[in-house]
C-alpha positions as CSV (number, residue, x, y, z in Angstrom):
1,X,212.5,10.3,34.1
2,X,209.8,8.0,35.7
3,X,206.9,9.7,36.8
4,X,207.3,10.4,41.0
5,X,204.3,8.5,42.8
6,X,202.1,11.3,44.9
7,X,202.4,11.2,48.5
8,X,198.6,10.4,48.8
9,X,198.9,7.1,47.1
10,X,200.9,5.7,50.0
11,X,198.8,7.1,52.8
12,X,196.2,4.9,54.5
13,X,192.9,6.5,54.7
14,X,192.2,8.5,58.5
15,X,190.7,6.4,61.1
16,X,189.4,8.2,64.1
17,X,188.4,5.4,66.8
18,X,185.6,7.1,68.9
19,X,185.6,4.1,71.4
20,X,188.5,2.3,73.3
21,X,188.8,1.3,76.9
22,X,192.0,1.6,78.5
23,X,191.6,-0.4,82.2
24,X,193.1,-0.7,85.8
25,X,195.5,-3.5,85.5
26,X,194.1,-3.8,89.2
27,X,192.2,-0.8,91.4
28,X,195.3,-0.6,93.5
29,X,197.2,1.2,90.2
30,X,195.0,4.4,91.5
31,X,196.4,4.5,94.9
32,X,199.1,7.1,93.9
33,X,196.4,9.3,92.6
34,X,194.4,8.9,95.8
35,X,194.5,10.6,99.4
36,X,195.5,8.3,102.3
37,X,191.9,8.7,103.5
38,X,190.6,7.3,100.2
39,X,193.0,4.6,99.8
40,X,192.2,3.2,103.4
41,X,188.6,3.6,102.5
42,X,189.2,1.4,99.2
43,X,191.3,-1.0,101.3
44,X,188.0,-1.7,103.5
45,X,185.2,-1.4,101.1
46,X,186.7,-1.5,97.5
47,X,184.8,-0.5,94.8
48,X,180.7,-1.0,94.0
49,X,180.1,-3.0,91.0
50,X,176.7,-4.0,91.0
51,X,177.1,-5.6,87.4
52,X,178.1,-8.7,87.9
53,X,175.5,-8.9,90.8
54,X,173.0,-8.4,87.9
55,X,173.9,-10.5,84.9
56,X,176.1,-13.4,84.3
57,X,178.7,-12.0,81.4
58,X,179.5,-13.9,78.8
59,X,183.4,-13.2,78.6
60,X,185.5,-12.3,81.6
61,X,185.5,-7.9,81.2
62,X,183.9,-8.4,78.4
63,X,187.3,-8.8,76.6
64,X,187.9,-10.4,73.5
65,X,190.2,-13.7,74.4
66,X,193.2,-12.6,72.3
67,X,193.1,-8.9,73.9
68,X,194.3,-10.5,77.0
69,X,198.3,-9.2,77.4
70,X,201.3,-11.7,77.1
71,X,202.2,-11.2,81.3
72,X,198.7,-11.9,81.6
73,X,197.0,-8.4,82.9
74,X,193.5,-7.2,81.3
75,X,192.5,-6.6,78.3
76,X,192.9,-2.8,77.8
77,X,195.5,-2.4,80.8
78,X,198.7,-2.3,78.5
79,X,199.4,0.6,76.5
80,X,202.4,-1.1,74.4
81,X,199.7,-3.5,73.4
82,X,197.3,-1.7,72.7
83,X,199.7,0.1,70.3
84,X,200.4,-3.3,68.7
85,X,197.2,-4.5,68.5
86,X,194.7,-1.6,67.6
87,X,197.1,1.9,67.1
88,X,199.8,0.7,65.0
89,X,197.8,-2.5,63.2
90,X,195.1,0.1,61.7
91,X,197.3,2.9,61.4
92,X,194.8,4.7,63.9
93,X,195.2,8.7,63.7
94,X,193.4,9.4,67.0
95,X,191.6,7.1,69.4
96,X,189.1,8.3,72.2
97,X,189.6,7.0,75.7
98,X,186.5,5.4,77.3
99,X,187.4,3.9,80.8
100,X,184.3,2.2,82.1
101,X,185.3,2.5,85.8
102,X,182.3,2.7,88.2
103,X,181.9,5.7,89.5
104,X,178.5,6.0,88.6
105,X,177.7,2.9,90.7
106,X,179.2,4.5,94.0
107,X,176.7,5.4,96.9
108,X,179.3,7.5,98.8
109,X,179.4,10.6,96.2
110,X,182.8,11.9,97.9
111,X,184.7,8.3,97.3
112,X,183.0,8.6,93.5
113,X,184.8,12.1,92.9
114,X,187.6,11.5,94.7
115,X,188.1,7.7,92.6
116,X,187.1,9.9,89.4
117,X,189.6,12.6,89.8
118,X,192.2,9.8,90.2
119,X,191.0,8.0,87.4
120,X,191.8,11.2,85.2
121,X,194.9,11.9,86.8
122,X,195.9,8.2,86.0
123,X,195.4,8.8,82.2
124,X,197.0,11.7,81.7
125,X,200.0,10.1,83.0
126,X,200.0,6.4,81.9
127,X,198.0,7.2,78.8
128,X,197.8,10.8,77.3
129,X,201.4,11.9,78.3
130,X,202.8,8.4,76.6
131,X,201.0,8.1,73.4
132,X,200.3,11.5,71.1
133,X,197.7,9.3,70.0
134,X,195.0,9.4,72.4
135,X,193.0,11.6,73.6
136,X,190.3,10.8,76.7
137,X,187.1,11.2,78.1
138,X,186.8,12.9,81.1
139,X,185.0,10.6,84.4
140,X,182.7,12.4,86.7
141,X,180.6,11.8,89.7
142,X,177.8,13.1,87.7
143,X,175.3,12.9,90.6
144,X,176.9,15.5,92.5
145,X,176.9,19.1,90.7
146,X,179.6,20.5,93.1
147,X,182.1,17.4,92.5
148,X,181.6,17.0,89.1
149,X,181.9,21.0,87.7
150,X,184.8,20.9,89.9
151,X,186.4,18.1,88.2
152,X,185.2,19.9,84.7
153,X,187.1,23.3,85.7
154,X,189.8,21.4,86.6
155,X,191.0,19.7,83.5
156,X,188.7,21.5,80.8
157,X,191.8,22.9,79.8
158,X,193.7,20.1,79.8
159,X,194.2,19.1,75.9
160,X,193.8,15.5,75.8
161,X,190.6,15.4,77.3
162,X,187.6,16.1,74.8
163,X,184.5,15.4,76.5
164,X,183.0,14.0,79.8
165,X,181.5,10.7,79.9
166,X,178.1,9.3,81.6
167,X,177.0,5.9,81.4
168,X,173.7,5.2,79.6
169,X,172.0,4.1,82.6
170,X,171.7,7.0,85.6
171,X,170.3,7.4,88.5
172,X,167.7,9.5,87.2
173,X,167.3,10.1,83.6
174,X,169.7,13.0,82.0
175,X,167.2,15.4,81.2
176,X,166.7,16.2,85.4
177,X,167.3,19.6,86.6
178,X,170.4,18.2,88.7
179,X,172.3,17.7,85.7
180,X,172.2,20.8,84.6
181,X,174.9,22.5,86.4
182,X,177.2,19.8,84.0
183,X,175.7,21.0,81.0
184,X,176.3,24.2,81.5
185,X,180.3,23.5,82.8
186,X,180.5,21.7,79.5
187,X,179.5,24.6,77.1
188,X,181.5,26.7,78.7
189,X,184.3,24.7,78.4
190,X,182.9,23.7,74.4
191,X,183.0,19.7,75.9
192,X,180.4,17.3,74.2
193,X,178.9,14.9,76.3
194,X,179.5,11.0,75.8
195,X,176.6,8.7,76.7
196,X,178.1,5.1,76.5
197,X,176.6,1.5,77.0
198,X,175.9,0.1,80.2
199,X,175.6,0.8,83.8
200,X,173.4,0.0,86.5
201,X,170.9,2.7,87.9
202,X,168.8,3.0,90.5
203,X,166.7,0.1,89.9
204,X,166.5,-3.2,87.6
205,X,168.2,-2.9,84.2
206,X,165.2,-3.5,82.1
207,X,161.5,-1.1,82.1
208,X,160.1,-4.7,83.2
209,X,162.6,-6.2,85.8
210,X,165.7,-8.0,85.7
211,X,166.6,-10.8,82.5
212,X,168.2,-13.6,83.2
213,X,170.7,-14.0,80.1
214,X,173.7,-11.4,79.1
215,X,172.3,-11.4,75.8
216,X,169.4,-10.3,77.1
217,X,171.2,-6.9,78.6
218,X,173.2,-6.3,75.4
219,X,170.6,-6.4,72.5
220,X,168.1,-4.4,75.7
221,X,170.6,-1.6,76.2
222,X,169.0,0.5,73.9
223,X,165.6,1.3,76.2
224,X,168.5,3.1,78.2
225,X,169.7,5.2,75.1
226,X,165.8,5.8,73.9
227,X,165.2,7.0,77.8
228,X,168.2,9.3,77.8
229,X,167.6,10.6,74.3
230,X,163.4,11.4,75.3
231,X,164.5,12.8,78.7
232,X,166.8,15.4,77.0
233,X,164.6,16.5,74.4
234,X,161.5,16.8,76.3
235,X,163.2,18.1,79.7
236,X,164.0,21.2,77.3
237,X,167.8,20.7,77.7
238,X,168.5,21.9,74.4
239,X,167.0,25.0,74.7
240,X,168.3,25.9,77.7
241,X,171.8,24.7,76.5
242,X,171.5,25.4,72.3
243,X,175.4,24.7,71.9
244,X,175.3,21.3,73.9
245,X,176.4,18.2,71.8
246,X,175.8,14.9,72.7
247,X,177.7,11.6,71.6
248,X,175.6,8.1,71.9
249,X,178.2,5.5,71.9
250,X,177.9,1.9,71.7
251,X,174.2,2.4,71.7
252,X,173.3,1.4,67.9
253,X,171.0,3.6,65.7
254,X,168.8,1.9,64.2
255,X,166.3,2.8,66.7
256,X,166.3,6.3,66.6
257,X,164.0,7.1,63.3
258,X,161.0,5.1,64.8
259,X,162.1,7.3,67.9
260,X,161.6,10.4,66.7
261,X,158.7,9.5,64.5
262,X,156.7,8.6,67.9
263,X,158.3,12.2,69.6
264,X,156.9,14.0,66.8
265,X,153.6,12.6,66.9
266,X,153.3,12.7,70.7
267,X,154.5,15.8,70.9
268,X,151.7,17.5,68.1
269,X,149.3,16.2,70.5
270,X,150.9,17.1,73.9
271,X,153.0,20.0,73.3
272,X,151.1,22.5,75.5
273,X,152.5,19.9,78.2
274,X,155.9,21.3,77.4
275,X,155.9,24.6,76.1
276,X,159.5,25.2,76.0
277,X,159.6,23.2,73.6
278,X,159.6,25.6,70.3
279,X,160.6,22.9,67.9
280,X,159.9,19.4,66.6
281,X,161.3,16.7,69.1
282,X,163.2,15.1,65.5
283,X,164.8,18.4,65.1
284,X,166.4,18.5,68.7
285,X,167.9,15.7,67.6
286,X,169.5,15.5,64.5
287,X,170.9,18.8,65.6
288,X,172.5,18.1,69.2
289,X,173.4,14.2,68.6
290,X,175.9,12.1,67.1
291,X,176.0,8.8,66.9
292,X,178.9,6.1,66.8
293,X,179.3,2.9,64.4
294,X,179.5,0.1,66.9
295,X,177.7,-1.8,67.3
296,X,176.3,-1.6,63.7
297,X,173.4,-2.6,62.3
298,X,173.7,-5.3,59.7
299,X,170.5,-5.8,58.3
300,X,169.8,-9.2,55.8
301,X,169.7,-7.2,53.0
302,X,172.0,-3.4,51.7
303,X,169.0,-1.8,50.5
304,X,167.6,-1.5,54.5
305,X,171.0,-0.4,55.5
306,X,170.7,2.2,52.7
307,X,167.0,3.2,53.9
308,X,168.2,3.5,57.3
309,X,170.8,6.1,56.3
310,X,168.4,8.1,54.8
311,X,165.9,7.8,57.2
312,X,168.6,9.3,59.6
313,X,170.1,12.2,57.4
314,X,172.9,12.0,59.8
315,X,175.5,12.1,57.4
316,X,178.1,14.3,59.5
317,X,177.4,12.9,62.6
318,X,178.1,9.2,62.4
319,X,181.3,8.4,63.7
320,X,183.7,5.3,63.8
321,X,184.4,3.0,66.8
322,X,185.9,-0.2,67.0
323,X,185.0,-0.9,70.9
324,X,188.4,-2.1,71.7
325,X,189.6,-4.8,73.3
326,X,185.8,-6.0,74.0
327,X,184.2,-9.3,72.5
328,X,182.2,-7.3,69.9
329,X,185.0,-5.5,68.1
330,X,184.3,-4.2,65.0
331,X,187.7,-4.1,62.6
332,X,188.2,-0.7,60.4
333,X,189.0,-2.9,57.4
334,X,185.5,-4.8,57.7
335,X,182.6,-2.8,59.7
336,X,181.3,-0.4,57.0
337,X,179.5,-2.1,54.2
338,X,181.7,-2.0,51.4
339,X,179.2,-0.2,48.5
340,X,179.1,3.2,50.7
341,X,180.4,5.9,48.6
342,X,184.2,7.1,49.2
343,X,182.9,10.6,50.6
344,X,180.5,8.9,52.7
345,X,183.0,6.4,54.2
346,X,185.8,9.3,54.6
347,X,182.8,11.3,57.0
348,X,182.4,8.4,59.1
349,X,185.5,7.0,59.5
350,X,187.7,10.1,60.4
351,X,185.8,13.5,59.0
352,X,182.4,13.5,61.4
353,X,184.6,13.2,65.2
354,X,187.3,15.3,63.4
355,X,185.2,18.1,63.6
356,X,183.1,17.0,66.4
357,X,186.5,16.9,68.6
358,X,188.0,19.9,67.1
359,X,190.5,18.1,66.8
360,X,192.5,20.8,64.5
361,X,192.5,23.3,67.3
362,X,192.7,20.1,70.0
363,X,196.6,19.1,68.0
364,X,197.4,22.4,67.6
365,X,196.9,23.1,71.5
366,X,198.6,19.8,72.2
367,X,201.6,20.8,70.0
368,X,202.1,23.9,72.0
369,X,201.6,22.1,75.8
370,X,203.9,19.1,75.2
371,X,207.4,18.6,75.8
372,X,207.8,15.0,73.2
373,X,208.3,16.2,69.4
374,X,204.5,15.3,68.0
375,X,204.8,16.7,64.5
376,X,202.3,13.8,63.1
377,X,199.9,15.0,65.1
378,X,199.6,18.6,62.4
379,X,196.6,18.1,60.2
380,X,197.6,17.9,56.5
């Protein structure tokens, strides 16, 4: 009798996609999630994005053209689409909801919780309840303690959400004091905290003023990310918080060995300036960060790729994104450079945000809450 072909030679190799962003078809898809007093303050004042006040973009939502659905709505608005063009096309295992909605751009703190409360509510029921799939990242008012550990308590148990998201550029930089009440919500809850590209702030977008071109924003958007990354480290966050995890997404790496080079030198020199500091800046990081893929760094020649990688010694903590349905995609069958060794690849395309996620304790929960048959969803 022929020899029976293993099961493992027909299965695809895990993708976990640490970026997508689902989006309002239009802002008045919230109003069921909303109170009559916030809808009638929408109605009057709508929302405050100061982005496009800012810099000129170079695609309309920063979409890809062919993301845009058949009936016309935004990219990202459509879940059957999304299913055709991203879930089902690269046989995606799980995919991390990012919705870039702009809370953190709000004045009026109450209107930002209230919009960020329906915002979650929204994807439970158009997104996480539909599709086994996904799983989402919580939106807070982050520059109110009380609104935001509120909304934390509220869904921390909720199994499709698996960590709260902040945009890389605050109001003040993450490290404050006024942030802390979050971090300590999200260890007890065992959330990471996502730190995604763009965002406005408090003042102009660059440390010198405002650019003038989009390109000029995108390729900048790491000061942000270096900012964030100093003020955590050197406001002592970690060592109040040792269990704390943070995810830099869409924010590149490259930069972050010459960062902590610099930390570590500074820091020899000025340490008595931060005595809670008991460690090497460098070693904050590597322990309490990850990092995702997009957008990667494609340097003119492998062997600086290679030298990067090692400069890192992130291994486990570089995770997969494709940054769906925006302009700057990145493909699972084409983002990785293709001479990365198989256990290498397997880490950062599904193992690292596996166990980031937890997301064998995360399915097995998700098994038990839902009423839809998700067997698929029970780690091999």
């Amino acid at each position: 009798m022929p020899k029976t072909k293993t099961r493992e030679k027909h299965q695809k190799p895990s993708i976990i996609d640490c970026d997508i962003h689902n989006t309002l078809a239009s802002e008045t898809v919230l109003y069921p999630y909303l109170s009559e007093r916030w809808r009638k303050h929408h109605g009057m004042v709508g929302t405050t994005d100061r982005v496009g006040a800012y810099i000129p973009r170079a695609h309309p939502f920063g979409a890809r053209y062919d993301a845009w659905t058949p009936s016309g709505h935004r990219p990202g608005s459509d879940l059957d689409f999304l299913r055709e063009q991203l879930l089902d096309a690269f046989n995606i295992e799980y995919g991390i909801l990012n919705c870039l909605t702009p809370v953190c751009e709000m004045p009026n703190l109450a209107y930002a919780a209230a919009w960020a409360t329906a915002v979650n509510d929204w994807q439970i029921e158009e997104w996480l309840e539909k599709e086994p799939r996904l799983r989402a990242s919580m939106i807070v008012a982050c520059d109110d303690a009380e609104f935001t550990t509120a909304e934390i308590n509220r869904l921390a148990d909720h199994p499709g959400f698996v960590q709260i998201l902040l945009l890389a550029r605050t109001m003040e930089p993450l490290g404050r004091r006024k942030y802390w009440k979050m971090y300590e919500a999200a260890v007890q809850h065992d959330l990471p905290i996502g730190i995604h590209f763009t965002g406005v702030g408090v003042g102009p977008i660059t440390a010198v003023g405002r650019p003038s071109h989009y390109i000029e924003d995108h390729a900048g958007m790491t000061q942000a990310f270096q900012t964030q990354v100093t003020s955590l480290v050197c406001e002592g966050v970690f060592e109040q918080f040792p269990t704390l995890k943070v995810a830099l997404i869409e924010g590149g790496f490259a930069w972050l060995p010459p960062l902590m080079w610099r930390l570590d030198r500074s820091w020899k020199k000025l340490r008595d300036e931060v005595p809670e500091l008991k460690r090497l800046p460098s070693e904050y990081i590597r322990e309490h960060f990850w990092i995702t893929t997009q957008p990667i760094e494609e340097p003119p020649k492998q062997e600086y790729f290679d030298q990067l990688l090692a400069q890192l010694s992130l291994d486990d903590k570089l995770m997969f994104a494709t940054d769906y349905p925006h302009w700057d995609f990145d493909s699972p069958d084409q983002a990785l450079p293709k001479n990365l060794s198989p256990t290498l690849k397997r880490k950062i395309m599904a193992e690292n945000a596996r166990a980031f996620y937890g997301f064998y304790s995360k399915a097995h929960n998700y098994l038990n809450t839902s009423n839809r048959s998700n067997s698929h969803l029970i780690p091999p």
